[in-house]
N, C-alpha and C positions, 0 to 999 in steps of 0.2 A: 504494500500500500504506500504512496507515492507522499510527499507533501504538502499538502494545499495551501496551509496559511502560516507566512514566515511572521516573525517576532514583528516587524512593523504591525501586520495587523494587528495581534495581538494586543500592542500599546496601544494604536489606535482606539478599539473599542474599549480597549479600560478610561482611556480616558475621555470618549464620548459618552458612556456612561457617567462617568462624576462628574460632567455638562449637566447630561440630562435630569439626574438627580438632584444637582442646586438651582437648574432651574422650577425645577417642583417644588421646592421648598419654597423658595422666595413669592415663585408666582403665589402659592398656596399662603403663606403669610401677608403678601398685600392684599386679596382675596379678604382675608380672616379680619383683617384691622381696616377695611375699605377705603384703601390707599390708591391712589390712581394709576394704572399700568405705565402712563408715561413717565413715570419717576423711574423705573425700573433703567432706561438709560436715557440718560437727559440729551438734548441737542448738542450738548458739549461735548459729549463722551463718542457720540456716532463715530468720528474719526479711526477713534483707539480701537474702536469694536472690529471696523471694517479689518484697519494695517493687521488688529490680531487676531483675526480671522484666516486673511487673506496670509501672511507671515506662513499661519500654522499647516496651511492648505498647501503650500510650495516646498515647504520644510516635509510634508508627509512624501508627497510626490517626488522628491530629489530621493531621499532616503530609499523609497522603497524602487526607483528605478536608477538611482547612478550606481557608477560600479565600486568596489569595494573601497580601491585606494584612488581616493581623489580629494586627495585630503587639498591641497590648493582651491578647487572647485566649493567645496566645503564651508575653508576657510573666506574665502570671498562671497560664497551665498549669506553665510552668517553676518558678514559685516553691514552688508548693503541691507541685508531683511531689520537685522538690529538700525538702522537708520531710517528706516520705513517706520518704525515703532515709535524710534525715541524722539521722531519729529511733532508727533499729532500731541506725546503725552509734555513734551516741554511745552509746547503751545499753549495745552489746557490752561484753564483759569483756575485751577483748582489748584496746580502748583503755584503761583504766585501766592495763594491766600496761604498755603504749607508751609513756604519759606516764610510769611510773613509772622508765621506763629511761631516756626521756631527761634529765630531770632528773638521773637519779643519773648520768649521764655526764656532763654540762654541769656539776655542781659539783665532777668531780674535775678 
């Protein structure tokens, strides 16, 4: 009996399940406290969702078809995809307000 489904898969559905899993939770929690769905991801965050989305989706695709040693190819998909990432979340407005709290707690 042959192979079917190498370790990529595997990782994959483990960890589309513990997607789908906190997504039940959450949704099932604003549900319970009648919170409104669009809070779940604000207009600000859509960016980060798509880059870590889309990231996670070229990262499975590379792994599970490039060949084993390409570690250059690797190395350079990771840089450029981590820059894909760290653009939408420096942007955020959310880290301004972050940095702005830790500083004022670090100088009291």
């Amino acid at each position: 009996m042959g192979r079917k489904f190498g370790g990529e898969v595997v990782v994959a559905v483990s960890v589309g399940s513990l997607i789908f899993g906190y997504v039940i939770v959450v949704v099932a929690h604003h549900l319970e406290n009648c919170l409104p769905l669009g809070l779940l991801l604000p207009k600000d965050s859509v960016w980060i969702a798509i880059s870590s989305i889309a990231g996670a989706m070229v990262f499975l695709l590379h792994f599970c078809f490039a060949p084993v040693n390409s570690f250059p190819i690797q190395s350079g998909l990771l840089i450029s995809l981590l820059l894909v990432i760290i653009v939408p979340m420096w942007l955020h407005p959310l880290r301004r307000r972050l940095q702005r709290w830790v500083v004022s707690n670090l100088s009291a």
